[in-house]
C-alpha positions in Angstrom: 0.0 0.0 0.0 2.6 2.5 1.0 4.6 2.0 -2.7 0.9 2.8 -4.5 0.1 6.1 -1.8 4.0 7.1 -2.7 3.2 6.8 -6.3 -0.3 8.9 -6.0 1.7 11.7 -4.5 4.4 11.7 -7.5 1.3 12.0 -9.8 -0.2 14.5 -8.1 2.8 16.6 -7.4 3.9 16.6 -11.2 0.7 17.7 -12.2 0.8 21.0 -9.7 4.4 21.4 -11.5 3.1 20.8 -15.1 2.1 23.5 -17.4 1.4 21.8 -20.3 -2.5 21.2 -20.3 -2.2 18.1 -22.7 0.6 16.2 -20.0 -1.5 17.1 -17.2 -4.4 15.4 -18.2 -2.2 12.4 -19.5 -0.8 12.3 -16.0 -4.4 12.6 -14.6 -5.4 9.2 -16.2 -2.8 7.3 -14.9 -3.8 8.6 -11.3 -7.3 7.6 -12.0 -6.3 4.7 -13.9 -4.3 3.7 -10.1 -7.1 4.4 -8.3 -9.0 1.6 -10.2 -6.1 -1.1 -10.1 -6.6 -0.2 -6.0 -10.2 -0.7 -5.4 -9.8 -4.0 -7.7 -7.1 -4.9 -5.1 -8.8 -4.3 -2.2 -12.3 -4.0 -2.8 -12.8 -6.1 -5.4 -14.5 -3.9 -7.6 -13.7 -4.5 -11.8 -16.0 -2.0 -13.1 -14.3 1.2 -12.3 -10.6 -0.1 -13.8 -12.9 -2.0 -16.7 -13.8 1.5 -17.7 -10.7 3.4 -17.3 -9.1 0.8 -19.7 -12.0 1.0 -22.5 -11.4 5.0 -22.5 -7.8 5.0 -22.4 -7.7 2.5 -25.5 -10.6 4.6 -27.3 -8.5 7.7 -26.4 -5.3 5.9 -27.8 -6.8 5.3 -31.7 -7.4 9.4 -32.3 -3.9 9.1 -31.2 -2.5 6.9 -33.3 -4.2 8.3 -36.2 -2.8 11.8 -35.4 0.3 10.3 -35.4 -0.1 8.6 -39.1 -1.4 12.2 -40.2 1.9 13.7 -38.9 3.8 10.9 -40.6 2.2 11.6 -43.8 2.6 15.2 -43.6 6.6 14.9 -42.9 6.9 12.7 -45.9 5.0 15.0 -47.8 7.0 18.2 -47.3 10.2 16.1 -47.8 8.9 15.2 -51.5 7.8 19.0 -51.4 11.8 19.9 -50.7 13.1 18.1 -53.0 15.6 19.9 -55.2 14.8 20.4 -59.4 17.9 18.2 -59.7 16.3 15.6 -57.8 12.8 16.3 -59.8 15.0 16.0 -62.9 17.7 13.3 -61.8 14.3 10.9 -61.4 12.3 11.9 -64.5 15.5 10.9 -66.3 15.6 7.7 -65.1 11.7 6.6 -65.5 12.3 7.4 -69.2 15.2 5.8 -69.4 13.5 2.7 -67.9 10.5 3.3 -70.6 13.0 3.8 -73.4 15.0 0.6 -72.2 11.9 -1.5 -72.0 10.7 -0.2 -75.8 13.8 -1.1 -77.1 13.3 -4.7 -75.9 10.3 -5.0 -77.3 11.4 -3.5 -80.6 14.3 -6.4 -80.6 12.2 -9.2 -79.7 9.5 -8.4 -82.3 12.4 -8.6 -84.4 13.8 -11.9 -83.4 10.1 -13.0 -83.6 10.2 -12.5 -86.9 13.6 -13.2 -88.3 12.1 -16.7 -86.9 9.6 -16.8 -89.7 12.4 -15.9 -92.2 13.7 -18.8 -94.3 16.9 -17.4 -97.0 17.2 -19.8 -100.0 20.3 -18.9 -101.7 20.2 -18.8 -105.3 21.7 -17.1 -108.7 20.6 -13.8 -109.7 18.7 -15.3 -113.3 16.6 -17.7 -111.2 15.5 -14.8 -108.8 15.1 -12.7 -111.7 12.5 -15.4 -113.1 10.7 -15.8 -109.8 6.8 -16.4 -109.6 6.6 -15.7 -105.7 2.4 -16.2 -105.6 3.0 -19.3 -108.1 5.7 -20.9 -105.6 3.9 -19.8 -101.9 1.4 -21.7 -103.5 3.3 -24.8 -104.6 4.9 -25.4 -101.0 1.4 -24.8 -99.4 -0.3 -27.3 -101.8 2.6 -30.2 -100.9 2.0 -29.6 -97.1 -1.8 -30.1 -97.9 -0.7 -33.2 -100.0 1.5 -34.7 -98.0 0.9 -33.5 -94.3 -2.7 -32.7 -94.6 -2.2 -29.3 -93.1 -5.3 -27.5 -94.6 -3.8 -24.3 -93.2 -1.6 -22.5 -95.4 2.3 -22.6 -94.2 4.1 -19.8 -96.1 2.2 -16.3 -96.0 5.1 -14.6 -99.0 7.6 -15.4 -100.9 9.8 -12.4 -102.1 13.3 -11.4 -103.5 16.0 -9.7 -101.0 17.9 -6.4 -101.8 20.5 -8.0 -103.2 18.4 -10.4 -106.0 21.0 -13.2 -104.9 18.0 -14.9 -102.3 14.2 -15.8 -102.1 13.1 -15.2 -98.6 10.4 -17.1 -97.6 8.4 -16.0 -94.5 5.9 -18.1 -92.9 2.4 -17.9 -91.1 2.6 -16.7 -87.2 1.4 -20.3 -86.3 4.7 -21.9 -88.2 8.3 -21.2 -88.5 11.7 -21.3 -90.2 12.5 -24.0 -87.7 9.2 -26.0 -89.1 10.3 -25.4 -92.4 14.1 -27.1 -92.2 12.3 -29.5 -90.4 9.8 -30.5 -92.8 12.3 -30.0 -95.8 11.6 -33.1 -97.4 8.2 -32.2 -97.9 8.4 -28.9 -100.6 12.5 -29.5 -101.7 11.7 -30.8 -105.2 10.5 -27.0 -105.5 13.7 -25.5 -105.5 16.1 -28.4 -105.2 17.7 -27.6 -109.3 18.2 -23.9 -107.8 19.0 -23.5 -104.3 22.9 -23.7 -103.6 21.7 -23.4 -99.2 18.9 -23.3 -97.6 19.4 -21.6 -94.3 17.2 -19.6 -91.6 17.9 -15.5 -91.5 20.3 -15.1 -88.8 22.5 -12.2 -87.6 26.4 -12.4 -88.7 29.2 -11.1 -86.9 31.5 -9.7 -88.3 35.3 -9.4 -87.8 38.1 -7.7 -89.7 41.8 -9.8 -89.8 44.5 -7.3 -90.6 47.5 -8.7 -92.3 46.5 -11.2 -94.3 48.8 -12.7 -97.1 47.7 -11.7 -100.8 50.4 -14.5 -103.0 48.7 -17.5 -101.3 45.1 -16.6 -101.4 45.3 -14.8 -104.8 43.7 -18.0 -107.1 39.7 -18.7 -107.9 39.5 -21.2 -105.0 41.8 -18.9 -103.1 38.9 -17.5 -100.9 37.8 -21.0 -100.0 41.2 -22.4 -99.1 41.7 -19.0 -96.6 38.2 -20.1 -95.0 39.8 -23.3 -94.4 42.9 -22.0 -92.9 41.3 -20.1 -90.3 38.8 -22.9 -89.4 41.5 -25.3 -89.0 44.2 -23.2 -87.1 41.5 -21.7 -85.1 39.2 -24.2 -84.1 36.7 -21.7 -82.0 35.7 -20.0 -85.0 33.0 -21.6 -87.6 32.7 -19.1 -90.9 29.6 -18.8 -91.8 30.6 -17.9 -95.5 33.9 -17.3 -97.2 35.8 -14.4 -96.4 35.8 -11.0 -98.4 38.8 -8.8 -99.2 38.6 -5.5 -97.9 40.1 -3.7 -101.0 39.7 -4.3 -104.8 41.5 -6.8 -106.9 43.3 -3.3 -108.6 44.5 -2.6 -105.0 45.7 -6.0 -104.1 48.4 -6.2 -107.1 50.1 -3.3 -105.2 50.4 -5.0 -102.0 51.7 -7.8 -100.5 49.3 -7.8 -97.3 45.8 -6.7 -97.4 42.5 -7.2 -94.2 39.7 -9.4 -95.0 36.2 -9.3 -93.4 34.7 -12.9 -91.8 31.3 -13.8 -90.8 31.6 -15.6 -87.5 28.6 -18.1 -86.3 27.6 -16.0 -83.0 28.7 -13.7 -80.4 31.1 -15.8 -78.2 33.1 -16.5 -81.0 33.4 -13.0 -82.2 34.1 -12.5 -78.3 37.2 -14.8 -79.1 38.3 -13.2 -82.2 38.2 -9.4 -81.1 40.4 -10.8 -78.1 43.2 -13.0 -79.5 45.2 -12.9 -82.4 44.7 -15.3 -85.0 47.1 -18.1 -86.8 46.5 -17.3 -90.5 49.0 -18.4 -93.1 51.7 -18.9 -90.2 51.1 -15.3 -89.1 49.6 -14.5 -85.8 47.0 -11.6 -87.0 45.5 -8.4 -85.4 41.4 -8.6 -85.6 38.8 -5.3 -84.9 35.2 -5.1 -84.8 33.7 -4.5 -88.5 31.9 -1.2 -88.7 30.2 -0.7 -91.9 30.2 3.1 -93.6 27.9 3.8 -95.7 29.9 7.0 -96.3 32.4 4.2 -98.2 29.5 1.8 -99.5 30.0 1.2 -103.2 26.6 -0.2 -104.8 27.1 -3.1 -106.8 23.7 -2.3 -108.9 23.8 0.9 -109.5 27.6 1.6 -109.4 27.2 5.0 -107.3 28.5 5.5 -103.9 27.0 6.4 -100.6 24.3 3.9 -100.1 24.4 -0.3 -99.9 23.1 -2.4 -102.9 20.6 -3.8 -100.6 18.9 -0.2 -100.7 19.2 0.1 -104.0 16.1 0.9 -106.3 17.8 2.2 -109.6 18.5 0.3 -112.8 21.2 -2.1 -113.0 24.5 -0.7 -114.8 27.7 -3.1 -115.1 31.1 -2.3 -113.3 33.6 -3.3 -115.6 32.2 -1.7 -119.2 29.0 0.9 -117.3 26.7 -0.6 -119.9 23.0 -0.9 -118.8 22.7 -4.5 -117.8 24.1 -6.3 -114.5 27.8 -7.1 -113.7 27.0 -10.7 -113.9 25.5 -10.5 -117.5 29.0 -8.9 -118.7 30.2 -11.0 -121.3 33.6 -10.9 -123.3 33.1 -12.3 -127.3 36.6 -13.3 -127.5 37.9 -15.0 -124.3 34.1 -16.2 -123.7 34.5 -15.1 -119.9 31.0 -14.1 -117.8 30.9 -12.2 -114.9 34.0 -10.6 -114.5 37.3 -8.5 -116.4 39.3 -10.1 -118.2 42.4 -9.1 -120.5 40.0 -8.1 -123.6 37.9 -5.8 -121.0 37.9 -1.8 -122.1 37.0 -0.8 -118.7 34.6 2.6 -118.1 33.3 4.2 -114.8 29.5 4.5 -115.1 30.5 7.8 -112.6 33.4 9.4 -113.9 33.2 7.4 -117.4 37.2 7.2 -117.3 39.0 3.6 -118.2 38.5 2.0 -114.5 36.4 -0.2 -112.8 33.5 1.6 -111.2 34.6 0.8 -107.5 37.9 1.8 -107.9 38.5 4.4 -105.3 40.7 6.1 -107.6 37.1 7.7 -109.3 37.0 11.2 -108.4 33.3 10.7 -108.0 34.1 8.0 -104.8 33.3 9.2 -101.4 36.6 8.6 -100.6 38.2 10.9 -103.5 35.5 13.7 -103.0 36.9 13.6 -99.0 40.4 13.8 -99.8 39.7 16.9 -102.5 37.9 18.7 -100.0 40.5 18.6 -97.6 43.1 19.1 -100.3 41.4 22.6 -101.0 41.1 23.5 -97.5 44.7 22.6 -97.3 46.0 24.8 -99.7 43.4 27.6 -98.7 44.9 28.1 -96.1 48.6 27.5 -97.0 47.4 30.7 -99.4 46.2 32.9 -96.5 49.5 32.1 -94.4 51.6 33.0 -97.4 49.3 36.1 -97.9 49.9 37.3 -94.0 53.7 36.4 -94.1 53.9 38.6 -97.4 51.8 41.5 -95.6 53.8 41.7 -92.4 57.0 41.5 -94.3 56.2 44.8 -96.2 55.0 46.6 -93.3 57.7 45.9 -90.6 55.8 48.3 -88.3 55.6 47.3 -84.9 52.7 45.8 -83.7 52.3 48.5 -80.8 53.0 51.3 -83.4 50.2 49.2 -85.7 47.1 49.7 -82.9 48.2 53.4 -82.4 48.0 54.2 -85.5 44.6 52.7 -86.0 43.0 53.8 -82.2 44.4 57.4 -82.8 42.4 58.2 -86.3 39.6 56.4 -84.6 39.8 59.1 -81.6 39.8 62.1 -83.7 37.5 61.6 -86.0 35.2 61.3 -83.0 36.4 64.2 -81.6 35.6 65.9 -84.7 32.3 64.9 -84.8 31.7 66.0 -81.3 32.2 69.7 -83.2 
């Protein structure tokens, strides 16, 4: 009893001492709230403290809500102080986030479709006398025939850029995958013209510095240099032969010249761009390939600055410019197709000099039209440097002496003009 009574006169002397209204009454409840617990102890009486604790836990949930509220309110003027860098800083990055995730999407719409895509590698005259409604029809008929798919497989059938493929894309419900597997089915179609039949896949591309012209200089050259570099580099699988970075003109000037190979996937372009390479007995430099359109040479047209693949313009042939393809050119005496030979009388269809129209000797090239331009710039200003030296040599004024005698005229004809 004496430990409650000396508690009761605590509570009662801190509320004579409190000033704050809000503590006092806080203190009052526990005092009351005492008073209960002792007539329970002693008395035996439960209403009194039964009461005391309903109010005090009524009393607590205006509480606890006005202490959300202030919660809320302090989170609220910290967004409200945040700085326009902040503001900026995080607008930045949600539309980087939505940029990111469109970009995504853009590739695997793309992937989704390069599925569909199956390239049949062919010549340019059986492309050129493609029926693409007449075939998409004859591969959907056999899959009726012989599969009894009444749905139709292939949705078109169409010529790429180059006029060297048919690219045949298939329903949403099938794929290129479905295709090779069901070859058997529709290869009598093309069977006496496709040289590969292969789905449309992305190529990396490398560039090998350094590579020996003498050894790789015959027809099959190309084919025994894609050998080489499978066999002395067994992580790499080419997916075609390699091309030579420069022309045949080019190449009978050098002993060394880089070649461009089309690796099967990432990892082993990973492995190229990182190690050298044995070629020829020669451990080789490599770099990424970067095409440059600024340096493209179009193999239909002939003109520079855009990639035959883009090409909409009539067909004009790079060894004699006539109006026909390079493949059509044909020599009456030596009977060779296709390409120069000794009898060729060459003619750029740009520059219509005796050269081969990808020469990058034409001065209508990318490459010449750079060099000129900076060949004039060059020698503009070589001019106004000769120009200054030949001005300050016959006026060996001082240059202090030179600004008086410009500031001084200045000053009195304003002086004069004040009269």
């Amino acid at each position: 009893m004496t430990n409650y009574q000396a508690i009761q006169n605590i509570l009662r002397a801190e509320i004579d001492l409190e000033t704050d209204n809000d503590v006092q009454a806080a203190i009052l409840q526990q005092l009351e709230l005492l008073e209960a617990i002792l007539e329970l102890k002693y008395l035996g009486k439960k209403d009194k403290l039964n009461t005391k604790l309903q109010k005090q836990a009524q009393d607590l949930v205006p509480a606890q809500t006005q202490i959300q509220n202030q919660n809320q309110n302090q989170v609220q003027e910290q967004n409200k102080s945040k700085t326009h860098s902040e503001i900026l800083k995080t607008g930045l990055q949600e539309k980087s986030q939505d940029i990111r995730s469109k970009t995504q999407e853009k590739q695997k719409r793309v992937e989704e479709y390069k599925e569909k895509r199956l390239v049949i590698q062919t010549t340019q005259e059986e492309v050129a006398k493609l029926n693409s409604y007449h075939l998409r029809n004859q591969i959907n008929d056999k899959f009726f025939q012989k599969e009894g798919i009444t749905k139709p497989v292939v949705a078109t059938v169409t010529k790429s850029f180059t006029e060297l493929s048919i690219i045949v894309i298939t329903m949403p419900e099938f794929s290129a995958d479905f295709l090779i597997q069901k070859k058997a089915v529709w290869e009598e179609l093309i069977d006496k013209i496709a040289k590969k039949v292969e789905k449309d896949i992305h190529w990396n591309r490398i560039v090998i510095h350094g590579i020996p012209i003498q050894p790789f200089s015959t027809d099959e050259g190309l084919e025994m240099l894609k050998n080489e570099i499978e066999i002395f580099n067994s992580q790499l699988k080419l997916m075609k032969k390699p091309a030579w970075l420069c022309s045949e003109e080019n190449r009978q000037l050098k002993m060394h010249a880089s070649i461009v190979i089309a690796v099967e996937n990432a990892n082993q372009a990973h492995y190229a761009l990182h190690h050298k390479l044995c070629v020829a007995g020669l451990w080789l430099k490599t770099q990424k390939y970067e095409n440059s359109t600024e340096k493209t040479h179009c193999q239909n047209c002939q003109r520079w600055g855009h990639s035959t693949r883009l090409c909409r313009s009539s067909a004009i042939c790079q060894i004699c410019a006539d109006k026909h393809a390079t493949y059509l050119h044909y020599c009456n005496i030596c009977k060779t197709k296709g390409r120069e030979c000794p009898h060729s009388i060459l003619k750029c269809a740009n520059c219509k000099e005796n050269h081969k129209a990808d020469n990058n000797i034409c001065g209508l090239s990318k490459k010449q039209q750079r060099y000129q331009k900076y060949q004039q710039k060059t020698s503009e200003k070589l001019a106004n440097l000769q120009e200054n030296i030949v001005a300050s040599s016959s006026n060996p004024t001082p240059r202090s002496s030179q600004m008086i005698g410009v500031v001084i005229p200045m000053s009195i004809e304003r002086n004069e003009a004040k009269f």
